[in-house]
N, C-alpha and C positions, 0 to 999 in steps of 0.2 A: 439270381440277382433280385433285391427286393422291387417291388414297382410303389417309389415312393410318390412321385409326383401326380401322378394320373386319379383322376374320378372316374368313376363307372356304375354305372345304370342299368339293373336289372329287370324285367320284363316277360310277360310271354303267357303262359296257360295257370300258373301258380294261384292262389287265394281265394277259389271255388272249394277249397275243403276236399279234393281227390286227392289222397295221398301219392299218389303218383308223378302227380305233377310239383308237390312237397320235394317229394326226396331227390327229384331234377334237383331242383334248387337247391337244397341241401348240400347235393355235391359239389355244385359250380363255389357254394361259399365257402367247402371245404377246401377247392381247389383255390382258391385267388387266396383266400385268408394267409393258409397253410405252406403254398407253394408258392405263390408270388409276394408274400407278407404284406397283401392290403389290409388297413386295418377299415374295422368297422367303418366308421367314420368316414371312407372313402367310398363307402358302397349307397346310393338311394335303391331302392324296391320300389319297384311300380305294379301294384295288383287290385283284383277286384273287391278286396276286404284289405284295409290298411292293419286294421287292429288286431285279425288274425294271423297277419304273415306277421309282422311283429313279434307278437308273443311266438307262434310257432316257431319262427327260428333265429329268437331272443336278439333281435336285430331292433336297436334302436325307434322308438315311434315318429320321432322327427323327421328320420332319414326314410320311412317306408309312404308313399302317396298313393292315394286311388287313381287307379285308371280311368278316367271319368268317360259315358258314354258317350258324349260328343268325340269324342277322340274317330268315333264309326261314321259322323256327322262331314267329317274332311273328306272322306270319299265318296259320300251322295254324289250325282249330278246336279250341275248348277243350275239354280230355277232360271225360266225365261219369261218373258214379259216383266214391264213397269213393276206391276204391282208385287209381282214375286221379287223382282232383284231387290226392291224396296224392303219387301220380309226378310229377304238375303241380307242387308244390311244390319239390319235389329239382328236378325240370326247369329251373326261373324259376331257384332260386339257382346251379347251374351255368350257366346259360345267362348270368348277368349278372356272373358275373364273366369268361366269353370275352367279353365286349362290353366291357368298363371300359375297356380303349384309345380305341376309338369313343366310347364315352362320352366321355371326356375331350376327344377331339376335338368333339365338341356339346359341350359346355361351353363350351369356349372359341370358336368361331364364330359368329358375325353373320349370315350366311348356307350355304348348301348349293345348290351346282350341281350337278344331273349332265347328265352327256355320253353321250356312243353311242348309237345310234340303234335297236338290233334289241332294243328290253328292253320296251316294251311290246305284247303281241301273244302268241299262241298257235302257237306255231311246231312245239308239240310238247305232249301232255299231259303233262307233270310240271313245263311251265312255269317251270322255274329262273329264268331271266331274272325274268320278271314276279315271280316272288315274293321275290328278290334286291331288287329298286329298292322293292318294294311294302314290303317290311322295313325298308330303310334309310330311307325317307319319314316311316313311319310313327316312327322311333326320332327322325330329328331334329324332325320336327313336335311329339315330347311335351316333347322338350327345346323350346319356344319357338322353333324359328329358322325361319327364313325359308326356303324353297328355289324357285329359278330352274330350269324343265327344258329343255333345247335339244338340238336336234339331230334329235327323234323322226321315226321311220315310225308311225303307230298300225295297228296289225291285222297281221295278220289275225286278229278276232274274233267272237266272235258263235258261241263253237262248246262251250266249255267255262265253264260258270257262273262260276264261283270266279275265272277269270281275268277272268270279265267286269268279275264285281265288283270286283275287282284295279284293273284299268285305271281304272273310274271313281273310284274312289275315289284315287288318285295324280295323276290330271289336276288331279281337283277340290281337291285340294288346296295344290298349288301355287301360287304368285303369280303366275307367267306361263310358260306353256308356245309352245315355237316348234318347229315342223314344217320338215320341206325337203319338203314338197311341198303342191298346192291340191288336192287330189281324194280320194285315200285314206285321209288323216288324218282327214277333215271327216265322210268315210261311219262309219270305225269310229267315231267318237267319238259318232254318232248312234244306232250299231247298240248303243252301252252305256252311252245315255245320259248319259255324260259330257258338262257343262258347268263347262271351265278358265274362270277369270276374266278370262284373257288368253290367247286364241289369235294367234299368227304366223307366216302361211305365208312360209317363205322357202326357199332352199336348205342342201346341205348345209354344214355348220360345215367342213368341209376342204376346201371348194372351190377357194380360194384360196391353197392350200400351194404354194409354189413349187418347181419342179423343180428337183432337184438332181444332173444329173450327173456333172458336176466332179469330187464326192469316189467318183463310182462305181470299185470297187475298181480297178487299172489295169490287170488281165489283160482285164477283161471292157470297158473302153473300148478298148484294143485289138483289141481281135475285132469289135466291131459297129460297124460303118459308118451312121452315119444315113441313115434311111428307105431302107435297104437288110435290114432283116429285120424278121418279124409275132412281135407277142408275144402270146402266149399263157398262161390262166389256168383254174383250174378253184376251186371250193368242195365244203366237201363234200357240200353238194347235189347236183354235178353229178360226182363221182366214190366215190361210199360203198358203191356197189357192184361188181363185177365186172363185170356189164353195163355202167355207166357207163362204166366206164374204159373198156374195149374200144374206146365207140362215142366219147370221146375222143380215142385212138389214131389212131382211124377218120378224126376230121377232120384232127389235126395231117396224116397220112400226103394227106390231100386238099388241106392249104395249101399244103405243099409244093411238089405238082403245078401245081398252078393260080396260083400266084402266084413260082415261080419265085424265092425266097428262102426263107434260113432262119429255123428259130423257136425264140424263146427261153421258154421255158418261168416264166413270174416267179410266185413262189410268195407270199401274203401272208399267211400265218400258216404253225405249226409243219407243223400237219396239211395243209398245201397242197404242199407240199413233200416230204412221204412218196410222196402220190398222183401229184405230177408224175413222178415215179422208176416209179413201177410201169405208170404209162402210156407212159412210156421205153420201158421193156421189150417193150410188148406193138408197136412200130412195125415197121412192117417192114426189114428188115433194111437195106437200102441209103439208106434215111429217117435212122438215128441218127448218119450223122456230119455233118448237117445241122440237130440240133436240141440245145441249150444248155440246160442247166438250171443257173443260177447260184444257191449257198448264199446264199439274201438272207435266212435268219433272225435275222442279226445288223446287216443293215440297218434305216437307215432310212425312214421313209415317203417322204421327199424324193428317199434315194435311189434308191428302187425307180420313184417315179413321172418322175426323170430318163431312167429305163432305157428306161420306157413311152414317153415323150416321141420318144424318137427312133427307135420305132419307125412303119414305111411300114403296120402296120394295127393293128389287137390285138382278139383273140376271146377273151371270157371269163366265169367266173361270178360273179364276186365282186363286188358292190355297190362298193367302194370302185376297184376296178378299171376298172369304167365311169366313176366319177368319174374319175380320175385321168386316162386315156385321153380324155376327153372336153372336159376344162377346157383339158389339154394339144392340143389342137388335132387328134387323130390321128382317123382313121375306124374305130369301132368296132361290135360288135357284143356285147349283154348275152346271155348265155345264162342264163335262167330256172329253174331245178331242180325249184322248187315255185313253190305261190301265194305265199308268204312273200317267198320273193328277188323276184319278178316286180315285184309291187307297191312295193319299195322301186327295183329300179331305171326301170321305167316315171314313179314318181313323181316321181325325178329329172329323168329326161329331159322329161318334159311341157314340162317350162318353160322348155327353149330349143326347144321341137315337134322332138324327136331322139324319140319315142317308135319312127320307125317302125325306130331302133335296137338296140330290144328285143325278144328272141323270148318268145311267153308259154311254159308247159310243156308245152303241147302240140308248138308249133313247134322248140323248144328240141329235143326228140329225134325229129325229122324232118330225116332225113340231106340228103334235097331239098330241103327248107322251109329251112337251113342254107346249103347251097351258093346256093340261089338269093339268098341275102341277101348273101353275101359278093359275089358279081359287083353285086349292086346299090350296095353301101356303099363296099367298098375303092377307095381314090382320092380320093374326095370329103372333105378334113376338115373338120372341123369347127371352126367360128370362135367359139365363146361366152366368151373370153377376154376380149374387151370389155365381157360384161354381167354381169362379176361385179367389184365392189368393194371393198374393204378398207378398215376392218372391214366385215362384213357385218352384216345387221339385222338379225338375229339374238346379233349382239357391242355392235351399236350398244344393241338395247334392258336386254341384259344391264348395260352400263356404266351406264346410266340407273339402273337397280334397284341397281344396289348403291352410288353414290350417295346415293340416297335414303334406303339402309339408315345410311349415313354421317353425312346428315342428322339422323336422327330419332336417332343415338349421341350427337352432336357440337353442335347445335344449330345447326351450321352451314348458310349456304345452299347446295346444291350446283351 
């Protein structure tokens, strides 16, 4: 049944330029568009670049707003003394007229989805993310509306109070919160006491994204021959520093060797693409005319994960990267930076048992512990293209809920 009455507001990790967090959203539009027949018109976007999600996913510019950072400003502590509640006053009415956009968008919506997957969790003490989603939650909860959360890894937590309290209190508030994974989610959410009213362990929201090489630009289908070169990735986990790169360098200059083709270098956000370049440089010299690093920052997620796709292995750090490489059938390896990334992509993998896929952060910069995985992994693909579906159940229960929210507008049955 189409959901004609209802408005809804999207939200979440998207309009940083990580393609991974793109193709979330990508799906959720093909889902509501295609399966609930929202029309455009009915969707606002709420992201860190209005003018990129936009264009990205040729979504109206009217209907797409900045997340503005005061929105992280709602969950400070409230100043004490005179003089401060005083600044607190000037604070509130500045701050609420950077919001009136937002606002407007809660005004007119039914519900609020967010998407991306690395927003609750302590990844870092200053905590942006968390207190970014914990901001936005808490503004459409006062305005009345509903919100649906999907897509999450929860944790790593249990380390910073304030983020604790963060997390629990945006689970808990929710209507139905859905996970891509059975293990991680379930522990943090225990370690902060968080109880969601709806838990759903399922996989990731862009599982399902189809390959798209076809529109890959024509210089670059020209040069790569399927399953004739290894693609390779980093995050900035695994490249932020000097050292990292180097021991980067280190492996591409060992793929090489040992697998006798070359390697493209696929970059999934701005910053991924800096660091492919400088780890360019550090190869050894008769290595660089054997390694490709294609401009994919004005790709899309489809098309970078077509590029993946016909690749003969791919080594990398980037959570979206193992998805992609892995739905795609290819034989991969996740490399781990920290706890943070390890956990979202071991979570993944659990559920086709590809964990032994994943190096934790210990293994992860153990140059042996690395070669020895690749002779174990490379060759072997990977088949879980079967056991994922469209929609997934995580879109299926989504559809349900805003349905319902449809109902309770409309008086209709849904």
């Amino acid at each position: 049944m189409p959901v004609n009455a209802v408005k809804l507001t999207i939200s979440g990790g998207f309009g940083f330029g990580d393609l991974g967090d793109e193709a979330m959203l990508s799906e959720y539009l093909r889902c509501a568009t295609e399966h609930l027949g929202l029309k455009r018109e009915q969707i606002f976007l709420v992201s860190a670049n209005p003018d990129y999600t936009s264009s990205y996913h040729r979504h109206p510019r009217e209907l797409c707003c900045r997340l503005p950072q005061e929105t992280m400003m709602l969950v400070n502590p409230p100043p004490k003394g005179k003089v401060k509640r005083a600044m607190s006053v000037i604070n509130h009415i500045s701050i609420k007229r950077k919001l009136s956009e937002l606002a407007g968008f809660a005004q007119r919506s039914d519900g609020l989805l967010i998407t991306g997957g690395g927003i609750i969790n302590t990844r870092d003490e200053k905590g942006f993310s968390i207190k970014r989603i914990a901001g936005i939650t808490r503004f459409f909860c006062a305005h009345g509306v509903p919100v649906f959360m999907s897509g999450q890894t929860i944790g790593p937590l249990g380390i910073n109070r304030m983020h604790d309290e963060l997390a629990a209190e945006i689970v808990n508030s929710v209507d139905c919160l859905t996970v891509r994974d059975s293990f991680y989610s379930r522990r943090y959410l225990q370690v902060v006491g968080g109880k969601p009213k709806e838990l759903v362990e399922t996989i990731d929201d862009a599982s399902a994204l189809e390959a798209d090489f076809a529109s890959v630009p024509a210089e670059w289908k020209s040069k790569l021959v399927p399953d004739s070169y290894i693609a390779f990735n980093v995050s900035e986990y695994t490249s932020d520093t000097a050292a990292k790169r180097e021991f980067a360098a280190r492996l591409v200059d060992h793929l090489l060797r040992c697998c006798g083709m070359p390697v493209v270098m696929v970059a999934h956000a701005p910053i991924d693409y800096a660091a492919l370049w400088e780890i360019f440089d550090l190869l050894q010299r008769d290595s660089k005319a054997n390694v490709h690093v294609p401009d994919t920052r004005e790709w899309r997620a489809e098309q970078v994960k077509g590029l993946i796709s016909r690749a003969s292995f791919a080594l990398g750090g980037r959570y979206h990267f193992v998805v992609f490489s892995a739905t795609a059938g290819v034989p991969f390896i996740g490399l781990a930076g920290n706890h943070y990334s390890y956990i979202k992509q071991d979570g993944f993998a659990r559920a086709f048992s590809l964990e032994h896929c994943i190096l934790n952060p210990v293994e992860t910069w153990d140059f042996a512990a690395v070669s020895a995985r690749i002779e174990q992994i490379r060759g072997k693909k990977t088949v879980i293209a079967g056991k994922i579906s469209y929609p997934l159940p995580s879109m299926l229960r989504f559809m349900d809920w805003l349905k319902q929210i449809e109902h309770a507008k409309t008086g209709q049955t849904p």
